[in-house]
C-alpha positions as CSV (number, residue, x, y, z in Angstrom):
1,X,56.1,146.6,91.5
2,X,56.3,146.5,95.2
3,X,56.8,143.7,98.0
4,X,55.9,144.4,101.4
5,X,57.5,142.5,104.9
6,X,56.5,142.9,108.3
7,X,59.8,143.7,109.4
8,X,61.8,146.2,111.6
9,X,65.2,147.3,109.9
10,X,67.6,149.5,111.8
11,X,70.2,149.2,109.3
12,X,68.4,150.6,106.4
13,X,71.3,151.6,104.6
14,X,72.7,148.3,104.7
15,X,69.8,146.6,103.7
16,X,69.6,149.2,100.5
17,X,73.4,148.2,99.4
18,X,72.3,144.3,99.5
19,X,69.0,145.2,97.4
20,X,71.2,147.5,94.9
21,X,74.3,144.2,94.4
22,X,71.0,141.8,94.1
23,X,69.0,143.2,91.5
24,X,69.0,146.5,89.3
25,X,65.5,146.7,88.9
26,X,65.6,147.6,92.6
27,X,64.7,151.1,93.0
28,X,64.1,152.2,96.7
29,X,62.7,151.1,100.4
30,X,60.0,152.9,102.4
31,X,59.8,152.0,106.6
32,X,57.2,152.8,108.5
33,X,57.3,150.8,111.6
34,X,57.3,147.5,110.8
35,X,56.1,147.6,107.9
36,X,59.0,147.7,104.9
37,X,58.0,148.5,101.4
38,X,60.4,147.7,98.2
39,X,60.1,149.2,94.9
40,X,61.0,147.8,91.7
41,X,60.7,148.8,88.4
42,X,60.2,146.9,86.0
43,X,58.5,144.2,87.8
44,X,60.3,141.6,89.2
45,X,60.0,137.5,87.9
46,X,59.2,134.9,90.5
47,X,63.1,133.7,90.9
48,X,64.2,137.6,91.9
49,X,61.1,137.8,94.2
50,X,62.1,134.9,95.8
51,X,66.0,136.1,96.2
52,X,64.7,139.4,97.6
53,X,62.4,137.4,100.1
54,X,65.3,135.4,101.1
55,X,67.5,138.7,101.3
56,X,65.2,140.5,103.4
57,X,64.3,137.6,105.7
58,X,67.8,136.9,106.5
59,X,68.9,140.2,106.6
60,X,71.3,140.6,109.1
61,X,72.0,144.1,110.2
62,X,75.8,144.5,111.2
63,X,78.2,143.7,108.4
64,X,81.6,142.5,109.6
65,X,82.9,145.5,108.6
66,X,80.7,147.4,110.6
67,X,81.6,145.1,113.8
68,X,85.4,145.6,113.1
69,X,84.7,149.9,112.6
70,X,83.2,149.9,116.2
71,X,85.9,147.9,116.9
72,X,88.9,150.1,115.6
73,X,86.9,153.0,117.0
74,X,86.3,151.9,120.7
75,X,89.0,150.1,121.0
76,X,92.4,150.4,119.3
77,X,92.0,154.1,118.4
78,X,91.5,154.8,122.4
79,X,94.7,152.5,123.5
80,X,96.7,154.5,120.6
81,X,95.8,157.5,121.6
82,X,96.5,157.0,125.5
83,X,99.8,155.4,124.3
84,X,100.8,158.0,122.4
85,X,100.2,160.8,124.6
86,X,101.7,158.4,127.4
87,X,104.6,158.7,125.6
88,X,105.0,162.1,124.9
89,X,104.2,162.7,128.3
90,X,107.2,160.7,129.5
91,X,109.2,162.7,126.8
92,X,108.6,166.0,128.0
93,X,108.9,165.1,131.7
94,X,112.3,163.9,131.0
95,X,113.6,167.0,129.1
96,X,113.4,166.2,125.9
97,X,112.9,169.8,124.3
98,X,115.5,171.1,126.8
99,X,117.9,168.4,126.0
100,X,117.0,169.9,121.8
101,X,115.8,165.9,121.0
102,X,112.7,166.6,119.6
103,X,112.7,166.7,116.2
104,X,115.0,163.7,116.1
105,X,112.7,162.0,117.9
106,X,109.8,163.0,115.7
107,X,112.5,161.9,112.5
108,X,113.3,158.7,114.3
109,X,109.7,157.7,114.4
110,X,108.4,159.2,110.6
111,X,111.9,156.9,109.2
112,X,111.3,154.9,106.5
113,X,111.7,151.0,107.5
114,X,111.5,148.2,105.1
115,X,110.2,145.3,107.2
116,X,112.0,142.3,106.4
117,X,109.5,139.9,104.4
118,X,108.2,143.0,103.1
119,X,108.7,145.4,99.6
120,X,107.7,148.6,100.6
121,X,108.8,150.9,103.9
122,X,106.7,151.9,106.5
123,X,107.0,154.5,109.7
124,X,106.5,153.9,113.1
125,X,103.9,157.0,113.2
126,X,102.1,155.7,110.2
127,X,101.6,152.3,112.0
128,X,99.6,153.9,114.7
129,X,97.5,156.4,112.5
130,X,96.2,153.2,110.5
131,X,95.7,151.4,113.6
132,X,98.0,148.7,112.5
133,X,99.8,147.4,115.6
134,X,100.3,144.0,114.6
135,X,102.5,146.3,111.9
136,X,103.6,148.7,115.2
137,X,105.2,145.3,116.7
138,X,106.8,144.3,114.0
139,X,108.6,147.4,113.4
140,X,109.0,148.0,117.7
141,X,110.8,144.9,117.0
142,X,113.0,145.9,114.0
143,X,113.7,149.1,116.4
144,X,115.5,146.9,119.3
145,X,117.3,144.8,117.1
146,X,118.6,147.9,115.8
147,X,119.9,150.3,118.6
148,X,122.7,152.2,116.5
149,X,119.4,153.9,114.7
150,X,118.7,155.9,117.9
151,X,121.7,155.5,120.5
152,X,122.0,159.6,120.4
153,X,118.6,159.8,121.5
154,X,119.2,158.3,125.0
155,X,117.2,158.4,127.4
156,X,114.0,159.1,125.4
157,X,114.2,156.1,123.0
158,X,116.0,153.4,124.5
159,X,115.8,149.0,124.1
160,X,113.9,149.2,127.1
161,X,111.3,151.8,126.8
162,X,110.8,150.4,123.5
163,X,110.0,147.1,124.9
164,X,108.0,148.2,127.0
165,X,105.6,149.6,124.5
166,X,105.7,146.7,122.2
167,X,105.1,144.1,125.5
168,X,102.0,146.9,126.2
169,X,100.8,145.9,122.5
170,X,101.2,142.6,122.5
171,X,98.9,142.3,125.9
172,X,96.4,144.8,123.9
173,X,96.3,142.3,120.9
174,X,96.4,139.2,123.2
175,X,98.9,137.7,120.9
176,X,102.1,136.0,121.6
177,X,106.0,137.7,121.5
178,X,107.6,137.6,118.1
């Protein structure tokens, strides 16, 4: 059995995934143009070719998840990035592999931290490789309330400098101090 619409779908794949969660006796699309073509086998009752009219007319062709992937990726993955390498540009102007601090720098950063509230540890690197700087905050925080975890590592990981990178955050995120 097949049901034609006069429709225009960019999002194709989407609209395939929808079908495939509505009914199992969907079996493919064909778009040429406007014209959309489903396929079902066996045939479908009046009820299921009503839910599939009412799928395809109100398709809607960015997901959420797709709006928060564009998101992540032109947006938080870019300020990450520029952060990071801001940082280790600051590092390395400063002396750090002359003054031998690099690899406790690196261990500082890849330490396991138990947020409070929270059951399981996490590492200031691994908040900025998920993209989680709500997370990155929380744990920037957790670093300036705790000084004695890097007071060796002066001048390259200090209150201040650490402050400064959350503060740069929080404006990213729009949100308000801790």
């Amino acid at each position: 059995m097949q049901i034609q619409f006069t429709k225009t779908i960019e999002n194709t794949q989407k609209l395939d995934t929808e079908l495939r969660a509505l009914t199992q006796k969907y079996q493919y699309l064909n778009q040429k143009g406007d014209l959309l073509t489903l396929t079902f086998e066996p045939a479908l009752v009046q009820a299921e070719v009503d839910a599939v009219s009412g799928l395809v007319n109100n398709f809607v062709e960015v997901s959420v998840v797709d709006l928060l992937r564009i998101y992540m990726e032109t947006k938080v993955v870019p300020f990450i990035s520029n952060m990071k390498y801001q940082m280790l540009a600051e590092n390395i102007s400063m002396g750090i592999s002359q003054a031998g601090k690099t690899a406790d720098v690196l261990g500082l950063f890849n330490t396991d931290i138990v947020l409070p509230g929270s059951s399981r540890p996490v590492t200031f690197k691994q908040t900025l490789d998920e993209g989680s700087l709500t997370v990155t905050v929380q744990l920037l925080q957790y670093f300036i309330d705790h000084p004695e975890l890097y007071s060796d590592l002066s001048p390259f990981v200090t209150v201040d400098r650490l402050t400064i990178i959350k503060n740069k955050i929080i404006a990213f995120l729009q949100i308000s101090p801790y």
